[in-house]
Structures are given as C-alpha cells and as structure tokens.
C-alpha positions in Angstrom: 9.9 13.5 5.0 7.8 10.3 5.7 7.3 9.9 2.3 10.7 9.9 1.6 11.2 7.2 4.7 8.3 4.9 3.1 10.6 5.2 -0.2 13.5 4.3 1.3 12.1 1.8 3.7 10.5 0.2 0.4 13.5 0.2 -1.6 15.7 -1.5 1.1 12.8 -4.1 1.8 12.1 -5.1 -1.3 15.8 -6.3 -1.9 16.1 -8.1 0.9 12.5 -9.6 1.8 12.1 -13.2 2.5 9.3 -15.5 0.8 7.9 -16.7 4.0 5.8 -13.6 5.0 2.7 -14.1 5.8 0.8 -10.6 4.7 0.9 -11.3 1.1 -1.3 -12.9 -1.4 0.4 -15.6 -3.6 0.8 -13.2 -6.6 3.1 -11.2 -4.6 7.0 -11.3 -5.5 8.7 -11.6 -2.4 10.8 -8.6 -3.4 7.5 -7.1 -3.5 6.0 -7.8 0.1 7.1 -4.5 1.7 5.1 -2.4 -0.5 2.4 -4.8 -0.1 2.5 -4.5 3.9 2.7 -0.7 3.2 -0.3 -0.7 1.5 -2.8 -2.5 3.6 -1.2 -0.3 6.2 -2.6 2.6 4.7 -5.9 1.2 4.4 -6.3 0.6 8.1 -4.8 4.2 8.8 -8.0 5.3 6.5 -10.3 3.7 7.5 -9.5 4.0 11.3 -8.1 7.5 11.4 -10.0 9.0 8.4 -13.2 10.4 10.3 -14.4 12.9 7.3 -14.8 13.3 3.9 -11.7 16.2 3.9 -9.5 13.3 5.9 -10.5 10.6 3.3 -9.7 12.5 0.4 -6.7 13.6 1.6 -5.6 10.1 2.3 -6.5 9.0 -0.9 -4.7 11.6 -2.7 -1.4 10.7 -0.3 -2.0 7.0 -1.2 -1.9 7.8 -4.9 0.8 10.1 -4.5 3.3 7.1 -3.3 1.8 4.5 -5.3 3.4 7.0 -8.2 6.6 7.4 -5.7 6.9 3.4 -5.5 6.3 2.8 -9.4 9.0 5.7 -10.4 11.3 5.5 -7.8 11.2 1.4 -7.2 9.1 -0.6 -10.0 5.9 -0.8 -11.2 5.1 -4.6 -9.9 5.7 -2.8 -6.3 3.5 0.1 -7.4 1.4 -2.9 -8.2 1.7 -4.8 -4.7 1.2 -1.5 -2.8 -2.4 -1.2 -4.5 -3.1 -4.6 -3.6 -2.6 -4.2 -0.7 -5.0 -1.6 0.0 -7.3 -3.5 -2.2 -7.1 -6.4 -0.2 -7.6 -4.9 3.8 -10.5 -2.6 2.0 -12.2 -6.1 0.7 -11.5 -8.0 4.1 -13.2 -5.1 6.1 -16.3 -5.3 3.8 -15.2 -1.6 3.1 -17.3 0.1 0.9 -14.4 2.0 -0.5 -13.0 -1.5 -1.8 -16.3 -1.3 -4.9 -15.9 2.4 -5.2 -12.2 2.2 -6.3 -11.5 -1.2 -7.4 
C-alpha cells in the first residue's frame, strides 16, 4: 500500500515538479526531483529508525525493491535520482553505508 502511494506520489510529481527545488543536485531533471527527495528520505528513515542488522537489511531490500518500482513503473533516470538520493544523505552523514554500497 505505501509502496503503491510512493509510486503514485512519484509519478504525479515528476510531471509536474518545478526547477527551483532546492534538494537536488545539478544533475537532477526537474521532472526527476520527487524521486530524488524520496530517496534521501529513505536514507534518513535508515539510518535513524534502522537500529539492527534485521531492520537495515530489511530497509535495504525495500529501497531496492522501489528503486525497481520507480525504473519500471516511471523511468530509469528517476530510478536513477532515487539512488542518488540516498547516495547523497548517506555521504553527507559520513555514513559508512555510503562506501559499502556506492
């Protein structure tokens, strides 16, 4: 179900986003920034809410399982934004996990 919200809420956004957002790195589309937001807000949920090893690699698993969603459902550049995204909060946290999967 909240899957299926992120989809739609991604799918809606990214036709109608502005350029001026600030949350987005240069090599974002502006079509593109949703997924983008969606993704670093991922990150923060794992690395805030994620206390063990079970609950990381749960939320890993659900991260890859909408970055497919995004790049079937949507496109692959917002596939694309989404894992930026993450990479980017991970690397300005100093997030170990930003090395181990990027």
């Amino acid at each position: 179900m909240i899957r299926q919200s992120l989809i739609a809420a991604i799918t809606t956004i990214s036709l109608t986003a502005c350029e001026g957002h600030s949350n987005h790195t240069a090599d974002i589309a502006p079509r593109d920034t949703s997924a983008y937001n969606i993704g670093r807000e991922r990150a923060a949920y794992l690395t805030d809410s994620c206390h063990t090893e079970n609950e990381v690699r749960r939320q890993l698993l659900d991260m890859q399982a909408l970055e497919t969603d995004i790049r079937t459902r949507v496109s692959p550049a917002a596939a694309s934004a989404y894992r930026e995204g993450i990479r980017t909060y991970l690397t300005e946290r100093g997030d170990t996990l930003a090395t181990t999967l990027f």
